[in-house]
N, C-alpha and C positions, 0 to 999 in steps of 0.2 A: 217211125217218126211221131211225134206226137201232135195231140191234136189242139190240147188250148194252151194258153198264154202261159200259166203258172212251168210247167216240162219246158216247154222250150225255152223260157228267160232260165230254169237250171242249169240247161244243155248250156246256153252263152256262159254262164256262170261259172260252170265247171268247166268247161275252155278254155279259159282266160285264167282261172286256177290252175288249172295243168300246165300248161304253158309258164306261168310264174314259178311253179314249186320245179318245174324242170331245171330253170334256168338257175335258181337257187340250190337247187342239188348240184349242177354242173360244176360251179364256181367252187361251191365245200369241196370236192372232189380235186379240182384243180390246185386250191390251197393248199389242201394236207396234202398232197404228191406235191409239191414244188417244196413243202417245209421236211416232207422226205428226204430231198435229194440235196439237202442240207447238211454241209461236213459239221458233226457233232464240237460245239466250243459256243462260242463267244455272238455267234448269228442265229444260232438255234437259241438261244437262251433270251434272244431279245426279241423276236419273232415269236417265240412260245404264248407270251399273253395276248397276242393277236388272234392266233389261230384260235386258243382256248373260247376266245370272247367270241370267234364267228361260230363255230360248235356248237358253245350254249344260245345261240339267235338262232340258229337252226332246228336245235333242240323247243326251245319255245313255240317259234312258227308252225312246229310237226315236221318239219322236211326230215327229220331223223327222234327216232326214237330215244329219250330222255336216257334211257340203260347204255344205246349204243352211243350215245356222245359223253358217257360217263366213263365207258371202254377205250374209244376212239383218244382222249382226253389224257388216260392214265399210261397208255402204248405212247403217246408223244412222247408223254414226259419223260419218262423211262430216258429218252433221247438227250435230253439237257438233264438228267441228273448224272449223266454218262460223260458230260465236259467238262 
């Protein structure tokens, strides 16, 4: 454990970070699987700029790496260029 003020207000720091980019990971995860299970037409296609726009916030934030929400992003779409 550490012993002066600077380490430990880290440790609070990085807590309450982890804890946030969890939760924010959870949710991206939660969206692309629920816009998965999405019958390809007229719901994916309107839903797609939603997801796309949490991706790039996620993308931004760090929660995901800028390459894999350029991946993540082009594998959707594939999905509504299919309807």
């Amino acid at each position: 454990m550490p012993v002066h003020e600077s380490p430990k207000k880290r440790m609070r720091q990085d807590e309450r970070k982890r804890v946030v980019n969890k939760a924010n990971r959870t949710s991206l995860r939660k969206e692309i699987k629920s816009y998965r299970e999405l019958e390809s037409g007229e719901a994916s296609k309107a839903k797609y700029p939603s997801i796309s726009s949490t991706i790039d916030r996620a993308a931004k934030k760090g929660i995901v790496h800028p390459r894999k929400a350029s991946r993540l992003k082009s594998r959707l779409s594939r999905k509504t260029v299919k309807a």
